[in-house]
N, CA and C atoms as an extended XYZ file, in Angstrom:
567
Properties=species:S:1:pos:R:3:atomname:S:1:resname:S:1:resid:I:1 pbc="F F F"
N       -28.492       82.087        5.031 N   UNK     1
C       -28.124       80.909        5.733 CA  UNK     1
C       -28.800       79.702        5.100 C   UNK     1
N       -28.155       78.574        5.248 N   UNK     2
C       -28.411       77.206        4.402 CA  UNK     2
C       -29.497       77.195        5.653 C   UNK     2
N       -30.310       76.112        5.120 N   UNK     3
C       -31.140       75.383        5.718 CA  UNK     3
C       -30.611       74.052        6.131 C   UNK     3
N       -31.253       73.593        7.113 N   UNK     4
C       -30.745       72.651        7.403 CA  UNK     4
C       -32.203       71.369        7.768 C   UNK     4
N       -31.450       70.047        7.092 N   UNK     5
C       -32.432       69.121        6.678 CA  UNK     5
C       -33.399       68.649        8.070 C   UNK     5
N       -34.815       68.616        8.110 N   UNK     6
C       -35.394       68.159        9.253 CA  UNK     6
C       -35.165       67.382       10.143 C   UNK     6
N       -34.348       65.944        9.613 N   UNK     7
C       -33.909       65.040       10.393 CA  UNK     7
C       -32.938       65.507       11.607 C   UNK     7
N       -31.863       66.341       10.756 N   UNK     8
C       -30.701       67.314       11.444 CA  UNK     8
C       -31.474       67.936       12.700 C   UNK     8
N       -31.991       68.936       11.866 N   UNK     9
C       -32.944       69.615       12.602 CA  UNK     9
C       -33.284       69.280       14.305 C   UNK     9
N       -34.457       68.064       13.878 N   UNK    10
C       -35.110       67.391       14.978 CA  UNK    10
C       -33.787       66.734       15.874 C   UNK    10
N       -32.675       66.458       15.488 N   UNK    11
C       -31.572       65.880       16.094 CA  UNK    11
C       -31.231       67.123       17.238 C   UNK    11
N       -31.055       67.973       16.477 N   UNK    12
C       -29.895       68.887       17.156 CA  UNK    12
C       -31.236       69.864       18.187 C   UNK    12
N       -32.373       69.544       18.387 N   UNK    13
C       -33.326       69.689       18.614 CA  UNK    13
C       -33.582       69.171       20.113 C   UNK    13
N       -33.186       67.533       19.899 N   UNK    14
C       -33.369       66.710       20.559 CA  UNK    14
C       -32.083       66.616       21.800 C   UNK    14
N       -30.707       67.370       21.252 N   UNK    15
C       -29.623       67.457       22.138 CA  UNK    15
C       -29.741       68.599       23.173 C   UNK    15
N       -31.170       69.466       23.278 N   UNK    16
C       -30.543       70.397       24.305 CA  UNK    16
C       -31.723       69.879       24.932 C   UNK    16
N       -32.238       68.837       25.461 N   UNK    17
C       -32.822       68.237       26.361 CA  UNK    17
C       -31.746       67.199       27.147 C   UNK    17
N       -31.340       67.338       28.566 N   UNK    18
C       -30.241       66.938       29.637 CA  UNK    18
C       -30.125       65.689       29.129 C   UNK    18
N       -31.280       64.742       29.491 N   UNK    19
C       -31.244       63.441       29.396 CA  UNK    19
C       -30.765       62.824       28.106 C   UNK    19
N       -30.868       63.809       27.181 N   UNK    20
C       -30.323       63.638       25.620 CA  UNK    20
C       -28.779       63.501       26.185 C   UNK    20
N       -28.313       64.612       25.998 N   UNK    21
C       -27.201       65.308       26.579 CA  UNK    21
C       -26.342       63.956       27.310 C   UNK    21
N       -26.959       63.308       28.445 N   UNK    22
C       -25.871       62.376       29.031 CA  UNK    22
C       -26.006       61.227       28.478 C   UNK    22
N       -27.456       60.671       27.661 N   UNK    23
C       -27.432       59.911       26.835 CA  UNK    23
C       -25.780       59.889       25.674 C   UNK    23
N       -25.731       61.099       25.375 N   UNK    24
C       -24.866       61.127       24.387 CA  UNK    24
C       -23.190       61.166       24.851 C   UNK    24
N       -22.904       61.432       25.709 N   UNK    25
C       -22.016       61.482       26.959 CA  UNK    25
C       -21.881       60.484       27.448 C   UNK    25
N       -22.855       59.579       27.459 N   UNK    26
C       -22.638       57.902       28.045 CA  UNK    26
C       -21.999       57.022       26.871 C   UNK    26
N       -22.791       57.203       25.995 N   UNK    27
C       -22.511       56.636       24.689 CA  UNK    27
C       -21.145       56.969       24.203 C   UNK    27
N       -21.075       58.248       24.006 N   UNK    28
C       -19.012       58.530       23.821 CA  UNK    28
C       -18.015       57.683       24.786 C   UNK    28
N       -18.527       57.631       26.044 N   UNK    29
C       -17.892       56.977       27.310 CA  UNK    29
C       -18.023       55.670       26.685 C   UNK    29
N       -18.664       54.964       26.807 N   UNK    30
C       -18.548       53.272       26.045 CA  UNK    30
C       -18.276       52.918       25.357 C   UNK    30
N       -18.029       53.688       23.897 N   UNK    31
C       -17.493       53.482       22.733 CA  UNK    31
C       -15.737       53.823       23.414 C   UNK    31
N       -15.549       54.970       23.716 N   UNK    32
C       -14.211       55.316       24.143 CA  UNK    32
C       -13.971       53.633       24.770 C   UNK    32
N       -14.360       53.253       25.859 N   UNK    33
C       -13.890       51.919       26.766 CA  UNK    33
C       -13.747       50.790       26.243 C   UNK    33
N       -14.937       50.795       24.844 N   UNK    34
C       -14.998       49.384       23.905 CA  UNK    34
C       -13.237       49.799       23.268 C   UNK    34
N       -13.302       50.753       23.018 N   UNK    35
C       -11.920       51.160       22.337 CA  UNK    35
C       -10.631       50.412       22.813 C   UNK    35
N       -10.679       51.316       24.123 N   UNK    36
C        -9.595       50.467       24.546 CA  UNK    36
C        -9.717       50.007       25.337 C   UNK    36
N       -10.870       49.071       25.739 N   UNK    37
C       -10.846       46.681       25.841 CA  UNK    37
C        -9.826       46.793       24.505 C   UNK    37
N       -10.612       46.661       23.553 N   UNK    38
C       -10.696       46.053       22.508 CA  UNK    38
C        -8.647       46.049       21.665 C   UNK    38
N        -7.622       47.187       22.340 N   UNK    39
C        -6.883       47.551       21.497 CA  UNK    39
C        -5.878       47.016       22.849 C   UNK    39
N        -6.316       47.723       24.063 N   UNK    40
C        -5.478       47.510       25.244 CA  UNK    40
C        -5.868       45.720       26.402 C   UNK    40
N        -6.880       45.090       25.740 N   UNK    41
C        -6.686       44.213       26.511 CA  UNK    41
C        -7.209       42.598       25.572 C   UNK    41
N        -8.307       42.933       24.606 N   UNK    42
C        -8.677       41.943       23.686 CA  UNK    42
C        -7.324       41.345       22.966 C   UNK    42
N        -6.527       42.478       21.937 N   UNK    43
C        -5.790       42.570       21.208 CA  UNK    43
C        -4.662       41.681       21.596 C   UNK    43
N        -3.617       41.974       23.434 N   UNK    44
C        -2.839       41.469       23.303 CA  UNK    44
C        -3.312       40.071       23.862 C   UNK    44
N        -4.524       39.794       24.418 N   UNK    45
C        -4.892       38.722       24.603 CA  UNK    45
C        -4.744       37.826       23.927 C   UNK    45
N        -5.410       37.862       22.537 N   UNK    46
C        -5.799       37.403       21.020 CA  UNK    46
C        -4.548       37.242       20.901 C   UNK    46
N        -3.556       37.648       20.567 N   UNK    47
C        -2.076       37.673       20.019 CA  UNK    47
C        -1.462       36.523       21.364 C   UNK    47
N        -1.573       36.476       22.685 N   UNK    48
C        -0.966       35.542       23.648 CA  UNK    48
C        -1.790       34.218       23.403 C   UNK    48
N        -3.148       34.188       22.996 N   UNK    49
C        -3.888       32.491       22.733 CA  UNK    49
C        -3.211       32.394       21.123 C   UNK    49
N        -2.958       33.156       20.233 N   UNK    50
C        -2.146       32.589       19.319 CA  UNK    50
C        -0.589       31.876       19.504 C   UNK    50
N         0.188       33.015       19.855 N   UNK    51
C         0.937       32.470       20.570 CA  UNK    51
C         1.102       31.277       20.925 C   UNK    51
N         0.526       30.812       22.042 N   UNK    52
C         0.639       29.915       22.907 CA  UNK    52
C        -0.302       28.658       22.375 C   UNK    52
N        -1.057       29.087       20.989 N   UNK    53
C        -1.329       28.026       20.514 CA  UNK    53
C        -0.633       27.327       19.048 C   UNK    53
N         0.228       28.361       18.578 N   UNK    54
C         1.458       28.107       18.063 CA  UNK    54
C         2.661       27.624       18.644 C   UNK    54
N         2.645       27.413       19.835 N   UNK    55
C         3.561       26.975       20.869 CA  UNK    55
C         3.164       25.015       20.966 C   UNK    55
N         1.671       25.224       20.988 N   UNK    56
C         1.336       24.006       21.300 CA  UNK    56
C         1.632       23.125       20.321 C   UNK    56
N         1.324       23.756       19.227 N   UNK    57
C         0.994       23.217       17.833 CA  UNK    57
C         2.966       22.689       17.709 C   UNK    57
N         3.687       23.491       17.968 N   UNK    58
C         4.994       23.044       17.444 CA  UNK    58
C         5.474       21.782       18.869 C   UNK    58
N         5.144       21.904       20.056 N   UNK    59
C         5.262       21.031       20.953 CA  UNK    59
C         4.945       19.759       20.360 C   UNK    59
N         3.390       19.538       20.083 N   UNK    60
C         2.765       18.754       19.502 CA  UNK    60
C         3.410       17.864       18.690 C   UNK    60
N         4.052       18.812       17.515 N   UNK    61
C         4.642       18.321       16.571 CA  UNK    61
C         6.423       17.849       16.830 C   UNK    61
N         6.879       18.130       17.582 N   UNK    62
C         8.227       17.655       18.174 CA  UNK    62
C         7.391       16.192       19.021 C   UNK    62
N         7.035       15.922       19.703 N   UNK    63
C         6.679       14.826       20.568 CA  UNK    63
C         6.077       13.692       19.757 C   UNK    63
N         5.563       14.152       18.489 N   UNK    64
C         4.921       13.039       17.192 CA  UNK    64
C         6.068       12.965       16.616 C   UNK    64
N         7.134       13.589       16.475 N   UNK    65
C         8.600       13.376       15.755 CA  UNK    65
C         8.796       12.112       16.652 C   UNK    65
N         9.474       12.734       18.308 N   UNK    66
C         9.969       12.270       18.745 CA  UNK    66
C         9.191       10.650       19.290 C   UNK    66
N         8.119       10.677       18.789 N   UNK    67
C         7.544        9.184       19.553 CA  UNK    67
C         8.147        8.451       17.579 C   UNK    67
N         7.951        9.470       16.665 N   UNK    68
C         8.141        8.422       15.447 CA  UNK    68
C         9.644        8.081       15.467 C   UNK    68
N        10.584        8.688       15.749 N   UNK    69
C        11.916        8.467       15.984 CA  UNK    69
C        11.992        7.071       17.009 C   UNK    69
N        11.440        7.178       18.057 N   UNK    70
C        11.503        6.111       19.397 CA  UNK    70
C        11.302        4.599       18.330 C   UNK    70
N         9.982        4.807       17.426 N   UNK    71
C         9.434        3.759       16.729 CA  UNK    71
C        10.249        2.907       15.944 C   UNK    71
N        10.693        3.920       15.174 N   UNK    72
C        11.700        3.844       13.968 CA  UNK    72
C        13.243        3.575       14.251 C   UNK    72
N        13.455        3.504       15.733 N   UNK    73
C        14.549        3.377       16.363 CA  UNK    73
C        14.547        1.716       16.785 C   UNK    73
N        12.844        1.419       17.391 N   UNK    74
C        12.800       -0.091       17.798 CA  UNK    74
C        12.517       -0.805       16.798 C   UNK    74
N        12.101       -0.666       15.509 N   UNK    75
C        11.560       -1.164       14.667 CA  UNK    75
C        13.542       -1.763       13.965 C   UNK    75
N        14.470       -0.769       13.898 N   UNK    76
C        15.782       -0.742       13.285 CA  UNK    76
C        16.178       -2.084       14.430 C   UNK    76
N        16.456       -2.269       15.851 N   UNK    77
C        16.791       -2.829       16.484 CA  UNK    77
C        16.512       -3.969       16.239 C   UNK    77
N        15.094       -4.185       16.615 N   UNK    78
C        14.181       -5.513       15.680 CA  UNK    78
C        15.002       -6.186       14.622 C   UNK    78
N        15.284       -5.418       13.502 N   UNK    79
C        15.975       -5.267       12.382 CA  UNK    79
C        17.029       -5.982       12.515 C   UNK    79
N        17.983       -5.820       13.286 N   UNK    80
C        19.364       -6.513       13.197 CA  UNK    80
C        18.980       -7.623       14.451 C   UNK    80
N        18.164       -7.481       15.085 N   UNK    81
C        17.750       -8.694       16.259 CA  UNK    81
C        17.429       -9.609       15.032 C   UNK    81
N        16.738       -9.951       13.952 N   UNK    82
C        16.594      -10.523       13.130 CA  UNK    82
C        17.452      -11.388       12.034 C   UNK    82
N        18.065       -9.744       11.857 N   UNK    83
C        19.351       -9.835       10.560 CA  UNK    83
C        20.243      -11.139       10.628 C   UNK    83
N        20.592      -11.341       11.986 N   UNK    84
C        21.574      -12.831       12.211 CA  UNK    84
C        20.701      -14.035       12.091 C   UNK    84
N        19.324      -13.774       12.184 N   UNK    85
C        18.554      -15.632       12.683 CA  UNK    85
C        18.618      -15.505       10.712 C   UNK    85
N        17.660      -14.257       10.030 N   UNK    86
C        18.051      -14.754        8.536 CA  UNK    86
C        18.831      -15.002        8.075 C   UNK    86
N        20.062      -13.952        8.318 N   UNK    87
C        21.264      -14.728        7.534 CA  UNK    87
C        21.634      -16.070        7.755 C   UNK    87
N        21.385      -16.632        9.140 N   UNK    88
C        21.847      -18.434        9.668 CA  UNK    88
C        20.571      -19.371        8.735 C   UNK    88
N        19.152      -18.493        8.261 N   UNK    89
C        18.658      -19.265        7.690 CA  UNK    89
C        18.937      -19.373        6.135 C   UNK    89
N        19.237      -18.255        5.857 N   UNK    90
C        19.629      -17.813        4.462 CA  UNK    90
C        20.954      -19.038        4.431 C   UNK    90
N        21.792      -18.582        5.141 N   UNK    91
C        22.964      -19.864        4.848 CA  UNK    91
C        22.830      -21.076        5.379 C   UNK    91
N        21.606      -21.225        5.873 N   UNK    92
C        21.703      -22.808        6.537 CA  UNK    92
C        21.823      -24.327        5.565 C   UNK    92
N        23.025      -24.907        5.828 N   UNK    93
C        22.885      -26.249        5.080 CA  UNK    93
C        21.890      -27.172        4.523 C   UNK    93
N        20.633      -26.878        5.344 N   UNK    94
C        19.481      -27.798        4.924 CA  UNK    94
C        19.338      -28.215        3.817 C   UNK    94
N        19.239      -29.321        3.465 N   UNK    95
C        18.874      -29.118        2.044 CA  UNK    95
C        17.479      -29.826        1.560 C   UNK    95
N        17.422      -29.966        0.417 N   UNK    96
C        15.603      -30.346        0.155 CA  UNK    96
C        14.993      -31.140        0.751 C   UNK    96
N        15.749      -32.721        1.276 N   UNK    97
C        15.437      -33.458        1.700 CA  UNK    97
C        14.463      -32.786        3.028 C   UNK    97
N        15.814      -31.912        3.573 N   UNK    98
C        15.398      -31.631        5.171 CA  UNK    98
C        14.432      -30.910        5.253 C   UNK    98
N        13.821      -29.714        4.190 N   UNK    99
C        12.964      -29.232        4.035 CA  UNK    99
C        11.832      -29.880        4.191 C   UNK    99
N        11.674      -30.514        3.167 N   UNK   100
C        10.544      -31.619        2.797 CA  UNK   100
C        10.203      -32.601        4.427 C   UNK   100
N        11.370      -33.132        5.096 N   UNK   101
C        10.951      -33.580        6.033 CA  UNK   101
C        10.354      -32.543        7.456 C   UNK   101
N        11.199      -31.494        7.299 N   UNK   102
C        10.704      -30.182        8.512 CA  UNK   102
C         9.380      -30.129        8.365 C   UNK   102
N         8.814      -30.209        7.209 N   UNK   103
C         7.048      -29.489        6.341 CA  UNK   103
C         6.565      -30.487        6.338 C   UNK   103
N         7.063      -31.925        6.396 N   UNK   104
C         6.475      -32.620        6.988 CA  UNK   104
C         6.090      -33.154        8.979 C   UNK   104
N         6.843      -32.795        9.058 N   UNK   105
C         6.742      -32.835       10.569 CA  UNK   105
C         6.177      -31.480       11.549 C   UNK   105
N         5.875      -30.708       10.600 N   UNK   106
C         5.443      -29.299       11.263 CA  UNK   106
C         3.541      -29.895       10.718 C   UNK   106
N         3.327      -30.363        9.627 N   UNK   107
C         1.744      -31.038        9.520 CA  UNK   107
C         1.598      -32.008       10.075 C   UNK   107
N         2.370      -33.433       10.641 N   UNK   108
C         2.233      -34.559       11.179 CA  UNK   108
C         1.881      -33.382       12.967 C   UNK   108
N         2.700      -32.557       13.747 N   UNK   109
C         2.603      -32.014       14.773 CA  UNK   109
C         1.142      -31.151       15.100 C   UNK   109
N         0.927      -30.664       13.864 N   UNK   110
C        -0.527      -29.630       13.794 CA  UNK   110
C        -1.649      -30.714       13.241 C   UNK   110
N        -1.592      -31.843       12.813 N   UNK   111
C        -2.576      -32.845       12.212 CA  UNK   111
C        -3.573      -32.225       11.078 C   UNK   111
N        -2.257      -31.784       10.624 N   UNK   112
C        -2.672      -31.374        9.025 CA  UNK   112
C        -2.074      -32.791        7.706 C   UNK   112
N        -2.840      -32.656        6.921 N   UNK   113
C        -2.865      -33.654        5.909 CA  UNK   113
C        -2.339      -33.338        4.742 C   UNK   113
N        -1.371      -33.189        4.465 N   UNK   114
C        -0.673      -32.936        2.915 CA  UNK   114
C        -1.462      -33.804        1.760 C   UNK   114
N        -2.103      -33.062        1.234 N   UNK   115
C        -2.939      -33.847       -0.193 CA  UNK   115
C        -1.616      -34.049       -1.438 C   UNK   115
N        -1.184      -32.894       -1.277 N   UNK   116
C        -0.434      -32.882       -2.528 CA  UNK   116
C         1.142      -32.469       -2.266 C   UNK   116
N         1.848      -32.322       -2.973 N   UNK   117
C         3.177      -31.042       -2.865 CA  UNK   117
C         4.226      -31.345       -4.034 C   UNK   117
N         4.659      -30.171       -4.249 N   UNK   118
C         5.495      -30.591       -5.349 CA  UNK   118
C         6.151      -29.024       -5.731 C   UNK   118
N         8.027      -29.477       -6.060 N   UNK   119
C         9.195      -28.449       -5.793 CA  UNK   119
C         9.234      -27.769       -7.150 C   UNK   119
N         9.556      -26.604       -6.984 N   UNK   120
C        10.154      -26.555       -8.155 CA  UNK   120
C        11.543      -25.334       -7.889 C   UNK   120
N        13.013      -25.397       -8.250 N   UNK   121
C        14.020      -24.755       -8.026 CA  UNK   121
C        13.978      -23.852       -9.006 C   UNK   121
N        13.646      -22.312       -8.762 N   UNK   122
C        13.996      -21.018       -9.497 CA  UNK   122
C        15.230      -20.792       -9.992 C   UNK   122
N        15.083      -19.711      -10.555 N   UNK   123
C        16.550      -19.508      -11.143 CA  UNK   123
C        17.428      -18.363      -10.277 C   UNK   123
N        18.616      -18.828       -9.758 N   UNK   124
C        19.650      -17.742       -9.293 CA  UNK   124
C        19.581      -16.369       -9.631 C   UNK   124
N        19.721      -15.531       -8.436 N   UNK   125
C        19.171      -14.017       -8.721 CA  UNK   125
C        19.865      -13.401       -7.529 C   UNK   125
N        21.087      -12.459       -7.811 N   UNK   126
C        21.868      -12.119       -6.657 CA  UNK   126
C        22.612      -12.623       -5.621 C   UNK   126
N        22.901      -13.929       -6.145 N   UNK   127
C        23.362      -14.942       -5.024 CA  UNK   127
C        22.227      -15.756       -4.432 C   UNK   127
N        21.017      -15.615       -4.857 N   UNK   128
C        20.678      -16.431       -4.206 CA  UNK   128
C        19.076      -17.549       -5.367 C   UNK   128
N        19.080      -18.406       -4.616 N   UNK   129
C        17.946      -19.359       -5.444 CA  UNK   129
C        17.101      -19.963       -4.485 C   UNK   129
N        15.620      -19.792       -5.291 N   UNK   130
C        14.220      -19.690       -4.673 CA  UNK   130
C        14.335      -21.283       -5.061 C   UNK   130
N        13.093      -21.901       -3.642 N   UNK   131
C        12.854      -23.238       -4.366 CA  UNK   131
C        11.557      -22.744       -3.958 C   UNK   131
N        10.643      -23.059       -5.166 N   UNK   132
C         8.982      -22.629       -5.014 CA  UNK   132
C         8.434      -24.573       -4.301 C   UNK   132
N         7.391      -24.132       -3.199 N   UNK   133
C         6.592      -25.440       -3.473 CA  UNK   133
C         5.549      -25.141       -3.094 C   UNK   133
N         4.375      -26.294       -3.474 N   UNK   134
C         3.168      -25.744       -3.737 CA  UNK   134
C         3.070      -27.129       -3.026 C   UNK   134
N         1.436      -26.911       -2.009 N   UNK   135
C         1.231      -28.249       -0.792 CA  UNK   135
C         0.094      -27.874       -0.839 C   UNK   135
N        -1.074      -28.796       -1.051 N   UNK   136
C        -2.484      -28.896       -0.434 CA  UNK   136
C        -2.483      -29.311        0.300 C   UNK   136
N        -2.940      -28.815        1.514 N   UNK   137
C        -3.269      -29.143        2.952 CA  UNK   137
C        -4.642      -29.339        3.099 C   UNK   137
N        -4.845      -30.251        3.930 N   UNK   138
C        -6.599      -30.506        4.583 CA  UNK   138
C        -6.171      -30.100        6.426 C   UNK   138
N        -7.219      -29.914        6.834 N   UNK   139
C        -7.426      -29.895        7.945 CA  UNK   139
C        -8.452      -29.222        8.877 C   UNK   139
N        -8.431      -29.049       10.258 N   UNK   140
C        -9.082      -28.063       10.988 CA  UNK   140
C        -8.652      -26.407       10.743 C   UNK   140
N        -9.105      -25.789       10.855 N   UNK   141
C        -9.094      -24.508       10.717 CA  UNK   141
C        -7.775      -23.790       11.700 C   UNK   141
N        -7.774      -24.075       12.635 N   UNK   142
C        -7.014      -23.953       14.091 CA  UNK   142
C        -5.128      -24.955       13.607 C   UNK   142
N        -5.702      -25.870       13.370 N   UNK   143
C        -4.247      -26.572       12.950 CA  UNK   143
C        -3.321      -26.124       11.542 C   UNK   143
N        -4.247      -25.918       10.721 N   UNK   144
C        -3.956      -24.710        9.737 CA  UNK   144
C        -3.229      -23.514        9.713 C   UNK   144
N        -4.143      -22.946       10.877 N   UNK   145
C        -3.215      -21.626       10.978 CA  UNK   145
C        -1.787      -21.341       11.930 C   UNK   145
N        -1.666      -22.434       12.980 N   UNK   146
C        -0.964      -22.929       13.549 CA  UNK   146
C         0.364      -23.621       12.451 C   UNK   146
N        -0.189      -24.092       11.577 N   UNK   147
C         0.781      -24.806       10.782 CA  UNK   147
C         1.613      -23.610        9.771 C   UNK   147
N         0.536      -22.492        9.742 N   UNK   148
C         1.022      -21.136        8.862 CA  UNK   148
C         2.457      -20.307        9.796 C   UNK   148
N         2.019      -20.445       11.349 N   UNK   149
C         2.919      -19.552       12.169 CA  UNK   149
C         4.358      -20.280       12.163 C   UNK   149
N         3.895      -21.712       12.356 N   UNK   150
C         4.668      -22.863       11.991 CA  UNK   150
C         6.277      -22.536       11.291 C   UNK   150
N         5.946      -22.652       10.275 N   UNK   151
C         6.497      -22.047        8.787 CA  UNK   151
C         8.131      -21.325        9.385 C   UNK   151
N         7.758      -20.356       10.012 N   UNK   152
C         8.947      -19.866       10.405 CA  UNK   152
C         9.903      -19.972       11.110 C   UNK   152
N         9.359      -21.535       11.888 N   UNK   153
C        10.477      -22.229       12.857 CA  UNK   153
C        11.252      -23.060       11.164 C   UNK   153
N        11.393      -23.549       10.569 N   UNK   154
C        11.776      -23.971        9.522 CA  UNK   154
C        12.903      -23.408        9.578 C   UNK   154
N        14.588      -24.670        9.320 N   UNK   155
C        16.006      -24.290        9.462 CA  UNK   155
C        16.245      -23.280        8.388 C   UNK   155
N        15.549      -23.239        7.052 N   UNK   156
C        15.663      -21.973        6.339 CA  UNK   156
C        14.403      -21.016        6.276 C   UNK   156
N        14.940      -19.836        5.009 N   UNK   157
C        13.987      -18.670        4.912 CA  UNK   157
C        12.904      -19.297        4.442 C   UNK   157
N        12.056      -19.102        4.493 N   UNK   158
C        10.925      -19.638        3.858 CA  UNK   158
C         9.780      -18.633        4.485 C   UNK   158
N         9.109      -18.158        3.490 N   UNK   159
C         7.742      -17.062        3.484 CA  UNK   159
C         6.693      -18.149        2.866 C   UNK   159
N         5.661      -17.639        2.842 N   UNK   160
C         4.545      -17.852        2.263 CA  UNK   160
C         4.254      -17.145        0.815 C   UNK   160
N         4.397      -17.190       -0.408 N   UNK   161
C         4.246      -16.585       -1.158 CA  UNK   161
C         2.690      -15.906       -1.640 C   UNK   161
N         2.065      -17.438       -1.687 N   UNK   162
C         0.751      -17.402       -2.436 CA  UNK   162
C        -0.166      -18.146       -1.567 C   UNK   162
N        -1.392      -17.928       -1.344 N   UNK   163
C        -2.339      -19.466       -0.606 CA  UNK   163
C        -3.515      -18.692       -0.662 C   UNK   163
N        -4.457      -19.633       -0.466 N   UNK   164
C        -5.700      -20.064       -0.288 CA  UNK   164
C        -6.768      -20.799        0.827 C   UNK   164
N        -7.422      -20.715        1.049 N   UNK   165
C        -8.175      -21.263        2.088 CA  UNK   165
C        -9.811      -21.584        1.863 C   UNK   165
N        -9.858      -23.102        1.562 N   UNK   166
C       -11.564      -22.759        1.478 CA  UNK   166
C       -12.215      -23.425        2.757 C   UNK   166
N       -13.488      -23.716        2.654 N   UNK   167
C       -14.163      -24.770        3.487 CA  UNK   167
C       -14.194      -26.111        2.686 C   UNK   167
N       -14.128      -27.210        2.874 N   UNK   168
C       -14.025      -28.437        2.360 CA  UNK   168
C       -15.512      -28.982        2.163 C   UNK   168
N       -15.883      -29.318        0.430 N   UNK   169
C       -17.341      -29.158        0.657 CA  UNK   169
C       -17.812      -30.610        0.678 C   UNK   169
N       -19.381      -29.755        2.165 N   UNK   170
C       -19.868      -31.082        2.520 CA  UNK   170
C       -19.505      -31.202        4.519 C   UNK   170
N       -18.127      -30.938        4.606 N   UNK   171
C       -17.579      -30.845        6.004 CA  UNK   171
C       -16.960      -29.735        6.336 C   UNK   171
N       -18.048      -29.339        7.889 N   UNK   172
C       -18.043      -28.162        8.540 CA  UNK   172
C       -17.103      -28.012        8.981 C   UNK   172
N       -16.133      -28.856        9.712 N   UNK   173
C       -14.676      -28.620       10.547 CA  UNK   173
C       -13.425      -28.733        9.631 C   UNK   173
N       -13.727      -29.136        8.710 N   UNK   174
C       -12.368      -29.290        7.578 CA  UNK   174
C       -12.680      -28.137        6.839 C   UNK   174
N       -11.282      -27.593        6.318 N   UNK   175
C       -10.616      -26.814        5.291 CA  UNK   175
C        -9.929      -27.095        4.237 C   UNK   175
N        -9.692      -26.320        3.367 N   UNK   176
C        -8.462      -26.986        2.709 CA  UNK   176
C        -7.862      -25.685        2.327 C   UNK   176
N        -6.094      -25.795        1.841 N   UNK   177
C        -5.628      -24.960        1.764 CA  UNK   177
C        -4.652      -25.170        0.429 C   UNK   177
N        -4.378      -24.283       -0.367 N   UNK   178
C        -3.192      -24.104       -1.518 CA  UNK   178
C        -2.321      -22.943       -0.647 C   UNK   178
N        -1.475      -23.478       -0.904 N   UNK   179
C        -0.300      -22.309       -0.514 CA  UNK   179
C         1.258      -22.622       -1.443 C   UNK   179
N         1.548      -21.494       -1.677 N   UNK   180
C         3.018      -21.225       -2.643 CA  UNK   180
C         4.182      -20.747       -1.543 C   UNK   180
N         4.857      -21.852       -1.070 N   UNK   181
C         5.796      -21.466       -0.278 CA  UNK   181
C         6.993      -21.326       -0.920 C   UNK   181
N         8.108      -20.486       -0.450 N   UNK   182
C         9.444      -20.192       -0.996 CA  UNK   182
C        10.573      -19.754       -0.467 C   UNK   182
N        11.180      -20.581       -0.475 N   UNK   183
C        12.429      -20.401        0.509 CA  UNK   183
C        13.631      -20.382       -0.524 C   UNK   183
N        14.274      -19.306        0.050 N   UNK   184
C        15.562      -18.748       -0.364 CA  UNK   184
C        16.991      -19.900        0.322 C   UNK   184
N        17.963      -19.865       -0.052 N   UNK   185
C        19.145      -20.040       -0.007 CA  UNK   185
C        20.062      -19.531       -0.715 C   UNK   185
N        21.041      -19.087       -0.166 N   UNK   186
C        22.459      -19.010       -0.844 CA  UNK   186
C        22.923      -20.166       -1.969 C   UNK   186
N        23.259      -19.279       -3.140 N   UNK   187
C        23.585      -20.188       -4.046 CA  UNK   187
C        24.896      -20.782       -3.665 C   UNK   187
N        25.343      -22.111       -4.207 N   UNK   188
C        26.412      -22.667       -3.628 CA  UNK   188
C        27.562      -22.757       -4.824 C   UNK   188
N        28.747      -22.270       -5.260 N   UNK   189
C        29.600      -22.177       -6.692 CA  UNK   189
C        30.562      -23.046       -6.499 C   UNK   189
């Protein structure tokens, strides 16, 4: 007969004492129960918080669609709420004179000071032609920017292209400003 190693030995030694015995009997019992928690109640648990957090996750993601759709829906509306005031400015009759006097009466209203200004007519591009002008303004800070929002009551398109803003040196409440304004019109054949 083989021998058998001491450790063994002292083990199998140690099992015909009772308290061994249900020790080892308890221990099969808990492992058996960890078993099945673990297969019969962890498992489909684990699989229902996936689930249902793959559920969330796609909810989530329909309701960020659907708020960007809502957006992209008012933003389009906007769009053609617009489309008619540009096109009436895009085609509006004004012509340089009236410009020149509108940009003047939008700084005489804000008590801004035209230092400088001076036109210059771009060249035709798709139907239509830029007149660039360039205006040094003085003023308060407040009448300035007022005179910027200004801008877009003007009978034509006209953006802001280019500008500047410093402090006026020497005086704390004055500014001064460069700005490249440019307004579109329909070319006329």
């Amino acid at each position: 007969m083989k021998a058998i190693h001491p450790i063994a030995e002292n083990i199998l030694y140690s099992l015909r004492h009772p308290l061994a015995r249900a020790g080892m009997a308890a221990s099969g019992c808990t492992i058996t129960l960890a078993v099945i928690i673990f297969f019969g109640y962890w498992m489909p648990v684990n699989e229902d918080i996936d689930s249902l957090s793959e559920s969330v996750n796609l909810e989530r993601k329909r309701i960020i669609d659907d708020t960007r759709d809502v957006q992209i829906y008012s933003a389009y509306l906007s769009a053609i709420k617009q489309l008619s005031s540009i096109d009436k400015k895009i085609n509006s009759p004004a012509g340089h004179s009236d410009l020149v006097n509108s940009i003047d009466s939008i700084a005489l209203h804000r008590k801004v000071a035209i230092i400088s200004e001076s036109y210059d007519e771009g060249k035709e591009r798709n139907g239509y032609t830029p007149l660039y002008m360039e205006l040094a303004l003085q003023g308060d800070y407040q009448g300035l920017s007022e005179f910027l929002v200004d801008i877009r009551s003007l009978p034509t398109w006209t953006v802001v292209g280019d500008g500047s803003i410093s402090r006026l040196a020497g005086q704390q409440d004055l500014v001064k400003a460069q700005l490249r304004l440019v307004t579109y019109h329909k070319t006329v054949k």
